[in-house]
C-alpha positions as CSV (number, residue, x, y, z in Angstrom):
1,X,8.7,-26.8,-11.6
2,X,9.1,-27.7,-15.3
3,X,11.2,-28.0,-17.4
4,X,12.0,-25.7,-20.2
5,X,11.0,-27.9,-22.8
6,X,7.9,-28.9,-20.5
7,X,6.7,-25.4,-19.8
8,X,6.9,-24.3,-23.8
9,X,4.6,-27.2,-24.4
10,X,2.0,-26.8,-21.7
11,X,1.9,-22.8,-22.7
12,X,1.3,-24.0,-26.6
13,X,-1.5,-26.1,-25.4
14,X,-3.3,-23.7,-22.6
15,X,-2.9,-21.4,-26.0
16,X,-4.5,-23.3,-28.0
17,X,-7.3,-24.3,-25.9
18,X,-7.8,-20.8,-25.2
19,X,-7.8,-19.5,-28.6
20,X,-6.4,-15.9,-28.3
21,X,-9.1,-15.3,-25.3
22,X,-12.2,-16.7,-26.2
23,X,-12.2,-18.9,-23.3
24,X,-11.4,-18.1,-19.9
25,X,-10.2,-20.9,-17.4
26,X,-11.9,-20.7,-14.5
27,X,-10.2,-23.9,-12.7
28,X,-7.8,-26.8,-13.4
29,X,-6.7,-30.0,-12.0
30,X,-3.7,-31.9,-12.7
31,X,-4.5,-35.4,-14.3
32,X,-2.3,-38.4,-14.5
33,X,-1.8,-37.7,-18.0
34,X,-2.0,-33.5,-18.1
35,X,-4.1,-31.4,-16.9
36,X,-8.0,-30.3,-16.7
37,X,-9.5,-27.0,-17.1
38,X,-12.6,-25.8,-16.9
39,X,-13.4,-23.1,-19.7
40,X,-16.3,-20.8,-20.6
41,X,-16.4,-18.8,-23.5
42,X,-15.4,-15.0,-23.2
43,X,-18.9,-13.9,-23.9
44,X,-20.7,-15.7,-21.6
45,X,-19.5,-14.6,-18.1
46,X,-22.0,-11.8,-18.0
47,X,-25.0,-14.7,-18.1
48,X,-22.8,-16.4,-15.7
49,X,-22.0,-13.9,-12.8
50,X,-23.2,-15.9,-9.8
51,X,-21.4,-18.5,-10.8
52,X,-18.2,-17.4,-11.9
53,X,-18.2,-14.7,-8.6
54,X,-16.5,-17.3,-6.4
55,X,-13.6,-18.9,-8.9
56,X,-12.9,-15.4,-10.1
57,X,-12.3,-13.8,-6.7
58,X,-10.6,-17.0,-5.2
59,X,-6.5,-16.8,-4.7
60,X,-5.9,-19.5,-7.2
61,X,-8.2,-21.8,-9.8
62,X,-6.8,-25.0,-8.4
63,X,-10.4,-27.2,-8.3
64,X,-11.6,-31.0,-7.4
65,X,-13.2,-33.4,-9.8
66,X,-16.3,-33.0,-8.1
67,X,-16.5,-28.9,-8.2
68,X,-15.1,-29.9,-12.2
69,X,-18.5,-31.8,-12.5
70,X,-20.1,-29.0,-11.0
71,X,-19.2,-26.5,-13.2
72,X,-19.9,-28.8,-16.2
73,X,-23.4,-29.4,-15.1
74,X,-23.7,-25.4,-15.0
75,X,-22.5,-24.7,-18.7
76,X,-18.8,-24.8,-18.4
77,X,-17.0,-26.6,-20.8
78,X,-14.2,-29.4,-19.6
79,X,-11.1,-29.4,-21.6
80,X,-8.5,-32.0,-21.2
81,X,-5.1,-31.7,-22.3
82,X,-2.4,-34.3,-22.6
83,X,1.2,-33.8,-21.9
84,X,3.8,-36.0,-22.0
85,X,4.6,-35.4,-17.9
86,X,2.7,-35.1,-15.2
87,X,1.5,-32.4,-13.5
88,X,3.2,-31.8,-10.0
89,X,0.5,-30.4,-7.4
90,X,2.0,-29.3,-4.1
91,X,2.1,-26.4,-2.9
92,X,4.7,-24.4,-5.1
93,X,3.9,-26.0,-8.4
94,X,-0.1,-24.6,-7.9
95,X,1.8,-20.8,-7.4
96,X,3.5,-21.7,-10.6
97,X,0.8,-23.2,-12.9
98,X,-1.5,-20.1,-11.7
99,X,1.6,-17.8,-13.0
100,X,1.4,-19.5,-16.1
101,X,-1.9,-19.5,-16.8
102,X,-2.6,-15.8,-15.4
103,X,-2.8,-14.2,-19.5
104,X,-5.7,-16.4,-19.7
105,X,-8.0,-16.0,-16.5
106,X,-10.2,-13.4,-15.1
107,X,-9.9,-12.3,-11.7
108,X,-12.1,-10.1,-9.8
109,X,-11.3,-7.7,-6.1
110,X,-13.6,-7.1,-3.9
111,X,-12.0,-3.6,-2.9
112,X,-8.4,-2.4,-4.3
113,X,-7.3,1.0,-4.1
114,X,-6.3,2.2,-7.8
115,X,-4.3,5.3,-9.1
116,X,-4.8,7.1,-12.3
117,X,-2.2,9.6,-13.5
118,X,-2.6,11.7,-16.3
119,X,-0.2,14.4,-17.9
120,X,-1.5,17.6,-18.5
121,X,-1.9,19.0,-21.8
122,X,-0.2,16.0,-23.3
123,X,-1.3,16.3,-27.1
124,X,0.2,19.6,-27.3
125,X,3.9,18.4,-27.0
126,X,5.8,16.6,-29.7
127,X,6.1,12.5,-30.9
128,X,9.5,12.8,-29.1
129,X,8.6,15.0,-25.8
130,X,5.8,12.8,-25.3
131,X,7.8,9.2,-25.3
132,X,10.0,11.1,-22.5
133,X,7.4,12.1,-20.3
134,X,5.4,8.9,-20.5
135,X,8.7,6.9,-19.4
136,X,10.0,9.3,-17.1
137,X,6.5,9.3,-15.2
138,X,6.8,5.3,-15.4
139,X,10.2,5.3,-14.2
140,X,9.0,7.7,-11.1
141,X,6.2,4.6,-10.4
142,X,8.6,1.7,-10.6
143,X,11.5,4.1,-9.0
144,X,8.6,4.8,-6.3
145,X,7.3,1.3,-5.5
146,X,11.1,0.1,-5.0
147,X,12.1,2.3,-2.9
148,X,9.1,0.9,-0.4
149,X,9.9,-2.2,-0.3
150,X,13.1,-1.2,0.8
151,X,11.3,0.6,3.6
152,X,9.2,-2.7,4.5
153,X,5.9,-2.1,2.7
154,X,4.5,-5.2,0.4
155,X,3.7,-3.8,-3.0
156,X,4.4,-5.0,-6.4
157,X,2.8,-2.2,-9.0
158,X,0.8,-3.3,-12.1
159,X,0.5,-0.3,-14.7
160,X,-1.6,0.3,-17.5
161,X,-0.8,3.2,-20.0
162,X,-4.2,5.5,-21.4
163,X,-1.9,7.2,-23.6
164,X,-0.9,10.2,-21.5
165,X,-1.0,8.5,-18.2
166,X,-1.0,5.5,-16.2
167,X,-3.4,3.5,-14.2
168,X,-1.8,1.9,-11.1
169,X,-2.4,-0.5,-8.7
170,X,-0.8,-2.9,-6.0
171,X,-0.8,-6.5,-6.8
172,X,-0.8,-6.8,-3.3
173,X,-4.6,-6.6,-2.0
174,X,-5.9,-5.3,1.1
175,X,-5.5,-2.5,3.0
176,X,-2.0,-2.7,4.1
177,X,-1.5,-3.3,0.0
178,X,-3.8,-0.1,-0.5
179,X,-1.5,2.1,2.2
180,X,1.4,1.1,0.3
181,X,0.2,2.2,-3.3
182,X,-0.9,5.4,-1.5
183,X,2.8,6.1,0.1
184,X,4.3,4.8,-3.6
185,X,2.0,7.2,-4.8
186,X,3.1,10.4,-3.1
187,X,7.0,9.2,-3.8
188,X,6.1,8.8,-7.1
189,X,4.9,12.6,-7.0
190,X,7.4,14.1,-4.8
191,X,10.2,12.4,-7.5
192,X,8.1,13.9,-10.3
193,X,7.7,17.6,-9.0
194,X,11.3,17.3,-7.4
195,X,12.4,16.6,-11.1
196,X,10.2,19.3,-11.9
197,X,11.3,22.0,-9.9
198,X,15.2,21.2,-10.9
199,X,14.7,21.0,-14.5
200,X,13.3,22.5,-17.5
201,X,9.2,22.6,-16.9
202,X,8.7,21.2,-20.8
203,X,10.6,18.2,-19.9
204,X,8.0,17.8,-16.8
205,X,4.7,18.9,-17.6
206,X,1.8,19.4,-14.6
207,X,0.4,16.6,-13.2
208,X,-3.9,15.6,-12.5
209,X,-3.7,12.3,-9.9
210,X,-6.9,10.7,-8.6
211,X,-6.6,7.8,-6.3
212,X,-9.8,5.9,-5.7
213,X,-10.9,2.4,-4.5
214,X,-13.8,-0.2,-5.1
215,X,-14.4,-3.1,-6.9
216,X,-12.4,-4.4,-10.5
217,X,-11.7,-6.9,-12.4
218,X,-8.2,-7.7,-13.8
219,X,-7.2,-9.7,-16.7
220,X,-3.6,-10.4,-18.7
221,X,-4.1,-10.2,-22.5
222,X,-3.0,-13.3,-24.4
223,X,-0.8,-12.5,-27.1
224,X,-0.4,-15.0,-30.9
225,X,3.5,-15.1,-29.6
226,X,4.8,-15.4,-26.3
227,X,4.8,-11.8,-25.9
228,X,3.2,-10.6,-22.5
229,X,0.3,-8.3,-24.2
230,X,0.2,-6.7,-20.5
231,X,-1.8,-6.0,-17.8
232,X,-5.7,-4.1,-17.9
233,X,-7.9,-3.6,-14.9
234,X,-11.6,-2.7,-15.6
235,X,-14.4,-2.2,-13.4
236,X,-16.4,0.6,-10.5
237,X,-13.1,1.6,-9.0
238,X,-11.8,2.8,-12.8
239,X,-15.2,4.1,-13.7
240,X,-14.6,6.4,-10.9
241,X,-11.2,7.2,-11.5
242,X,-11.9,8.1,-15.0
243,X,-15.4,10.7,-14.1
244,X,-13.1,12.3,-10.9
245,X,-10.3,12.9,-13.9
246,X,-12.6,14.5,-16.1
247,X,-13.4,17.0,-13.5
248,X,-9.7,17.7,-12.1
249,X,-8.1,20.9,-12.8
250,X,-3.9,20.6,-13.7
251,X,-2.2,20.2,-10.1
252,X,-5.1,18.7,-8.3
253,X,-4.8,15.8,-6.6
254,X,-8.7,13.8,-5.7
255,X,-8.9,11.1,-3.4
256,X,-12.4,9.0,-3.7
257,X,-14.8,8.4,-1.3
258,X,-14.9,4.9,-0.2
259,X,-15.9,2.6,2.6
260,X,-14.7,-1.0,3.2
261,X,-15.2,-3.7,5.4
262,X,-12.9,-4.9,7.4
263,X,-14.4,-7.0,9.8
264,X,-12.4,-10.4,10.7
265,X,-9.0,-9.4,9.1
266,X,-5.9,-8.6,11.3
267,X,-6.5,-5.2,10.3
268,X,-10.1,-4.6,11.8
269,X,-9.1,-6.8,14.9
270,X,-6.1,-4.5,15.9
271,X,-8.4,-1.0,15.0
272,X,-11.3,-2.7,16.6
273,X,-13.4,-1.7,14.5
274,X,-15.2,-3.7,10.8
275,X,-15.4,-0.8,8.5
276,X,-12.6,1.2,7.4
277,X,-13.4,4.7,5.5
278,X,-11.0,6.9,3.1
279,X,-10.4,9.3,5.6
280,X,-9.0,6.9,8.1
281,X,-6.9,4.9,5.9
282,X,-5.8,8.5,4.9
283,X,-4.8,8.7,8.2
284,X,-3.3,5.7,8.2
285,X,-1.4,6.7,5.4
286,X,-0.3,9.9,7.6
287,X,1.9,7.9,9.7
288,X,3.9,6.6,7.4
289,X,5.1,9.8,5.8
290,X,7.9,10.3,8.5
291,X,9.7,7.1,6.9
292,X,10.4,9.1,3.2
293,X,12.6,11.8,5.5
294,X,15.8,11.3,4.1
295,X,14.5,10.0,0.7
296,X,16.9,11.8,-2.0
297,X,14.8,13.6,-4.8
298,X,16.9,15.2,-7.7
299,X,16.4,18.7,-6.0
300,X,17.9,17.3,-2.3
301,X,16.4,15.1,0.4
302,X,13.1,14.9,1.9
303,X,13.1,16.5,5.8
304,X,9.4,16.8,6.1
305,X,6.3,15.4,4.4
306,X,2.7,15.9,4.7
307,X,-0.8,15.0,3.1
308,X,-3.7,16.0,4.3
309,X,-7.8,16.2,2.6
310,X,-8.4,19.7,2.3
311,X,-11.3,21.5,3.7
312,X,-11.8,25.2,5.9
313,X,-10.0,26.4,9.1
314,X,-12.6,27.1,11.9
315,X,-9.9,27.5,14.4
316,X,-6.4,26.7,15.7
317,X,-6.8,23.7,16.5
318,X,-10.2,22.5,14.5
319,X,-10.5,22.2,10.6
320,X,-13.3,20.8,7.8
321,X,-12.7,17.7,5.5
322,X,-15.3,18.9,2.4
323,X,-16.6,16.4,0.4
324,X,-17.5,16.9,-3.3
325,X,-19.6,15.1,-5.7
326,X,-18.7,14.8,-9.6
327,X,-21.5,14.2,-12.1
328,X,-21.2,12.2,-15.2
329,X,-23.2,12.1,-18.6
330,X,-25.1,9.3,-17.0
331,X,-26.2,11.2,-14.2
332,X,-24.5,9.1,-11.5
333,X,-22.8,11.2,-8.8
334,X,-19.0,10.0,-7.8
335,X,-17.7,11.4,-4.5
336,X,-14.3,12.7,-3.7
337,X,-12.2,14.7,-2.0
338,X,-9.1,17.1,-2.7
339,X,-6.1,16.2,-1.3
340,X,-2.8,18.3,-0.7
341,X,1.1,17.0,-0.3
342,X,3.4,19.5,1.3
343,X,7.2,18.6,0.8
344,X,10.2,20.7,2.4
345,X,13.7,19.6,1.1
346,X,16.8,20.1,2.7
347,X,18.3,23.1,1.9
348,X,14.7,25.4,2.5
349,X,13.1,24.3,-1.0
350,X,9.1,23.3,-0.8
351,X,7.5,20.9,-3.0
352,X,3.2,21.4,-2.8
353,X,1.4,18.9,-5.1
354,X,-2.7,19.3,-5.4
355,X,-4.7,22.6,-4.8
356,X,-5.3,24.4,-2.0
357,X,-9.5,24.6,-0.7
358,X,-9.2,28.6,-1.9
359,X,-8.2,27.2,-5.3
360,X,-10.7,25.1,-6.8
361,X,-13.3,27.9,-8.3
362,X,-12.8,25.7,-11.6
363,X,-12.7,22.7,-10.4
364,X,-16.5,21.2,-11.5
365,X,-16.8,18.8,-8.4
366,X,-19.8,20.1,-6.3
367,X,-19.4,21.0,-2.6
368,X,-21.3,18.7,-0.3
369,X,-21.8,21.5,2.9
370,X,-24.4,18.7,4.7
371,X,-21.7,16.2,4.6
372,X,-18.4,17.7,5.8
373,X,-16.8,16.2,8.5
374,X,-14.8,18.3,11.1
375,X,-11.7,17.1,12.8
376,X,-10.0,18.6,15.6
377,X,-5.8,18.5,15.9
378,X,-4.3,18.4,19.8
């Protein structure tokens, strides 16, 4: 670790050489006098894609001399800085320098699972009522997300503000990250709606929530000061979020359509199987609901919970899953699918987020009848 002294003069210089963003480190190396990176201007990556795909995605930008040369002879430029220390490089000091470093790197995911909240007729309330419902709907994330780590799940939530909403996302990759944002996600709704429900409806205006999950990058915007300009995450999995939004009708809650693959993690070894679709980690997801019984909500505590993709009954005992596509002014299609939550609270009191299948005449999403999938319950 460094100093205080040290670590305000290696973020001066890593700000400097970056020059409010216009180039992004892609790897370092400590040096007997400072460090290395390896820069390439902001512009650039999209000329550079094959490249850049494996430093972006890595788990940290720590590099050898000879990758260094590597990525000079491909256009990167080399930038050495001197410090007046020298740069520690076991294990812990490479965590550090990455956290450092982190407003002025781009990383990219493979597959993250990504929530986008969005108030409901925000514009229409005042300066004042909107500041309160913008942090109150923040404090329900954070509040959320605490409370399931306390329960054992890794997450660590990220959130960007749109203005009336929040995207959301689990530092934490992979799909035991992804079933913890979606758990945080339905706490975060049943603390909403509970708050809802036992307080004036101005103060707590409908909710639209889509959850989806696909590729993204993420970057940390550098600031003139020291001031952390915050977090933004860009890519398919937001595209998505933003055209199943556009389509969602006040209540509604829209899970995307997504397929991963899971082959050679833990996870696909204990399923025994290498992909892993929305409506099994859905399920997934179903299992852990019995841990938030017992969860206090401001209107009492929670004795049941349930969430389920919605679809038709064909019998007792066997239901549809229906699939919908939303079109964009592009023409691209993005599949989803409605989603209810089902809350009882001690006492007798019922908490239902998202719309029921009988509901959804205005919602513009298109019914897929060829691709519904039918599930049977013992």
């Amino acid at each position: 670790m460094l100093s205080e002294d040290h670590k305000k003069k290696f973020i001066s210089e890593v700000k400097a050489a970056s020059n409010l963003g216009t180039y992004v480190i892609v790897g370092w190396r400590p040096l007997a006098f400072g460090i290395q990176f390896c820069q390439i201007p902001i512009y650039a990556i999209a000329t550079r894609s094959a490249l850049l795909l494996e430093r972006i995605s890595a788990d940290n930008h720590r590099i050898s001399g000879e990758e260094m040369q590597a990525m000079e002879a491909s256009g990167c430029i080399l930038t050495d800085i001197k410090l007046p220390f020298q740069m520690p490089d076991d294990e812990d000091s490479v965590h550090y320098v990455e956290e450092l470093i982190k407003p002025y790197v781009v990383q990219w995911s493979s597959c993250r699972g990504v929530v986008l909240f969005d108030i409901v007729a925000f514009s229409k309330y005042t300066a004042f009522e909107q500041m309160a419902q913008i942090r109150v709907l923040s404090n329900f994330i954070d509040l959320a997300a605490q409370r399931c780590r306390t329960l054992g799940h890794d997450i660590n939530v990220s959130k960007s503000t749109t203005g009336d909403g929040f995207y959301v996302w689990n530092e934490v990759d992979g799909v035991e990250g992804d079933i913890a944002l979606y758990l945080s996600t339905m706490l975060t709704l049943a603390y909403y709606y509970g708050a809802r429900q036992s307080n004036l409806t101005r103060g707590f205006p409908l909710l639209r929530c889509c959850i989806n999950f696909g590729s993204h990058f993420e970057y940390r915007s550098a600031m003139e000061n020291d001031a952390n300009g915050g977090d933004y995450i860009v890519g398919d999995v937001t595209i998505g979020l933003a055209r199943m939004m556009s389509a969602a009708q006040p209540s509604q809650l829209l899970v995307g359509v997504h397929s991963r693959d899971i082959s050679g993690t833990n996870f696909g070894e204990h399923l025994g199987r290498d992909t892993l679709d929305t409506t099994s980690l859905i399920d997934i997801g179903r299992l852990c609901m019995d841990s938030l019984i017992g969860i206090s909500l401001p209107g009492g505590k929670i004795a049941s919970a349930e969430a389920y993709l919605t679809g038709s009954k064909i019998s007792d005992s066997e239901f549809t899953i229906k699939k919908y596509s939303v079109a964009d002014k592009h023409g691209m299609n993005h599949q989803c699918y409605n989603a209810r939550f089902n809350l009882e609270i001690s006492g007798g009191d019922a908490i239902n987020v998202g719309l029921r299948n009988e509901a959804l005449e205005a919602f513009a999403g298109t019914p897929l009848g060829d691709q519904e999938l039918t599930i049977r319950v013992r």
